[in-house]
N, C-alpha and C positions, 0 to 999 in steps of 0.2 A: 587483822592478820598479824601487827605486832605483839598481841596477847599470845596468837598461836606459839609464833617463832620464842618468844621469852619462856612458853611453857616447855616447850621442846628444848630449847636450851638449858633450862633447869632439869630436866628430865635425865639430857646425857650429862651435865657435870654433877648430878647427883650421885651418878656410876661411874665415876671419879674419869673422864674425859680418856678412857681408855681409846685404843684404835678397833674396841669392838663394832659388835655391827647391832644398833637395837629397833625391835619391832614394835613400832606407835601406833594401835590402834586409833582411828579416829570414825565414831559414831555420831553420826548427824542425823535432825530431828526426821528428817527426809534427804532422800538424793536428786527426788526432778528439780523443786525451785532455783534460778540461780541462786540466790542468795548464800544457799548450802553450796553450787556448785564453785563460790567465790572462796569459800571455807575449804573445801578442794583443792584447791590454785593455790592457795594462802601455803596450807599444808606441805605440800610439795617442794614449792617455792623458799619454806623454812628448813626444808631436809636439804635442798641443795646449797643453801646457806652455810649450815651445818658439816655436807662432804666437805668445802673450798677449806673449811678448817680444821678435818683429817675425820673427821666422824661421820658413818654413815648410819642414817635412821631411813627404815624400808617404813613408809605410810602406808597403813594398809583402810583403806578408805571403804567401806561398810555401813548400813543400816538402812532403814524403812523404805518402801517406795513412796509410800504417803506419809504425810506428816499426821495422820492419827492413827496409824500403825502402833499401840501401842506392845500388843505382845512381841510383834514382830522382834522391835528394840530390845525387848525385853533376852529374846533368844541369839539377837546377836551379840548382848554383852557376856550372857555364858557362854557363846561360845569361844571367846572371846579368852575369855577364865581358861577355859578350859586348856587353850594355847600355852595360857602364860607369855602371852607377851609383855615387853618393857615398858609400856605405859597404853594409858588410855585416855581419850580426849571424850567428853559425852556432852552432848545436848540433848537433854533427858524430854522424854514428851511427858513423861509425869512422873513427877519426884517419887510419890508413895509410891509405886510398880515397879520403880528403878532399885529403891533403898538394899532391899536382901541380895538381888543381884549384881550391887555396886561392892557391897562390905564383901562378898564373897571375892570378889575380884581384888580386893587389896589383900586381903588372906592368904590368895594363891601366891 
């Protein structure tokens, strides 16, 4: 969870720690296992870290039911793009399937 909060941290003083509001996708490998659902809590738990020090990041918490879902992941990272939102967290279920759809997402 402290990797989460450091990324999200870096995310908003990247955008120079204004009093905007930014939207942090976060795609996990799956959402039933706890493990993912720990990655959940973590997330949340670093956005409200984040408001107490004037910055609000909206977690928007998204991806597979199962952990071999691969197109699944694949459709929630463009749609993802297609938002544009401020950043994005991925636990890719397979690197090669993610790749086109990850470059496109930094593009956007």
């Amino acid at each position: 969870m402290n990797r989460l909060t450091a990324l999200l941290g870096a995310l908003v003083f990247a955008a120079a720690l204004s009093a905007q509001t930014y939207e942090v996708a976060v795609i996990p490998k799956g959402t039933t296992h706890e493990f993912w659902k720990s990655i959940h809590a973590g997330a949340l738990a670093a956005a409200g870290e984040l408001k107490s020090e004037g910055v609000t990041v909206n977690v928007i918490w998204k991806g597979p039911l199962r952990e071999d879902d691969r197109e699944q992941q694949v459709q929630v990272v463009e749609n993802f793009t297609g938002r544009r939102v401020s950043g994005l967290v991925l636990a890719p279920l397979d690197a090669r399937a993610l790749v086109a759809p990850t470059e496109e997402a930094v593009r956007a």
